[in-house]
C-alpha positions, -999 to +999 in steps of 0.1 A: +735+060+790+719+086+770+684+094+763+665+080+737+638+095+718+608+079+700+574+084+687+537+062+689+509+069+670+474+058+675+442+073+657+448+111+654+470+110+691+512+113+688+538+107+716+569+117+716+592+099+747+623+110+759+633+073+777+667+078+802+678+056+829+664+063+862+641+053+889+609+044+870+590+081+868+566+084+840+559+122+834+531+132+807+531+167+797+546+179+832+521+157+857+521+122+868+515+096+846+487+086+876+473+122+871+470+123+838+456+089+831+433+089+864+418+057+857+433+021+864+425+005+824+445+037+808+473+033+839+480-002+830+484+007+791+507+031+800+529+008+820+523-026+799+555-023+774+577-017+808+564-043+826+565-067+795+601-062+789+611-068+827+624-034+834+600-018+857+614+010+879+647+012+862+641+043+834+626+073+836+600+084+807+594+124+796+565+124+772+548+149+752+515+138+737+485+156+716+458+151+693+431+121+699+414+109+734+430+095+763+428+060+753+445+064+720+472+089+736+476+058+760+481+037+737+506+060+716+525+065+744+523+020+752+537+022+712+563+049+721+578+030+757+580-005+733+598+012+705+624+029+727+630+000+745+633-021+720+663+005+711+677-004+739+678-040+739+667-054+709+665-089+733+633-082+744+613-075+710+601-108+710+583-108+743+567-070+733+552-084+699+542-115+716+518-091+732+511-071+703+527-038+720+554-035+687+526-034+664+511+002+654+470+001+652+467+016+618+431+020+621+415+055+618+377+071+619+367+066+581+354+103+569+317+117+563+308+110+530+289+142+511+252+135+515+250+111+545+243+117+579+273+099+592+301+076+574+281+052+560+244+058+574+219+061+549+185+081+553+155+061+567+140+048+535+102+036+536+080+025+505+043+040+509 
């Protein structure tokens, strides 16, 4: 089997995966999945799409991620590890957008609008 390569997005964060068969290692940008994502919510996002399609500890996953916060480059890289697999064996599709992994959360930070403290807060307004 070769590798095959695919790409999640989530707010401004993009993965790139490099999915081959192997022994179940998940490297992100040369450490430990475990490392890089130190706490147990952002662990489990990582791993959902593998353990949804039933094929936990047989491939090996390479990513490179950027851009955004850890909890949208988790979830790019949850997008990413459905995609590829779904590559693989288009059999288990179903079960990953069952769950919603196969889906890509198109929603961003809306801009600051010229004038406006924020997005869409307005200054304190008081009649006297």
């Amino acid at each position: 089997m070769s590798t095959t390569n695919t790409s999640g997005r989530r707010k401004t964060a993009v993965a790139r995966i490099y999915l081959s068969a192997g022994s179940g290692n998940i490297i992100v940008n040369g450490k430990d999945y475990k490392e890089y994502f130190p706490t147990l919510p952002l662990q489990y996002i990582v791993t959902q799409s593998v353990e949804v399609a039933g094929v936990a500890g047989n491939f090996d996953v390479k990513v490179n991620v950027n851009g955004g916060g850890v909890k949208g480059q988790a979830e790019a890289v949850r997008l990413a590890i459905a995609k590829a697999l779904v590559e693989l064996d288009p059999e288990v599709k179903p079960a990953l957008r069952a769950k919603g992994l196969m889906t890509r959360d198109d929603r961003m930070v809306e801009r600051k609008k010229p004038g406006r403290r924020k997005a869409r807060r307005r200054f304190q307004f008081s009649k006297r």
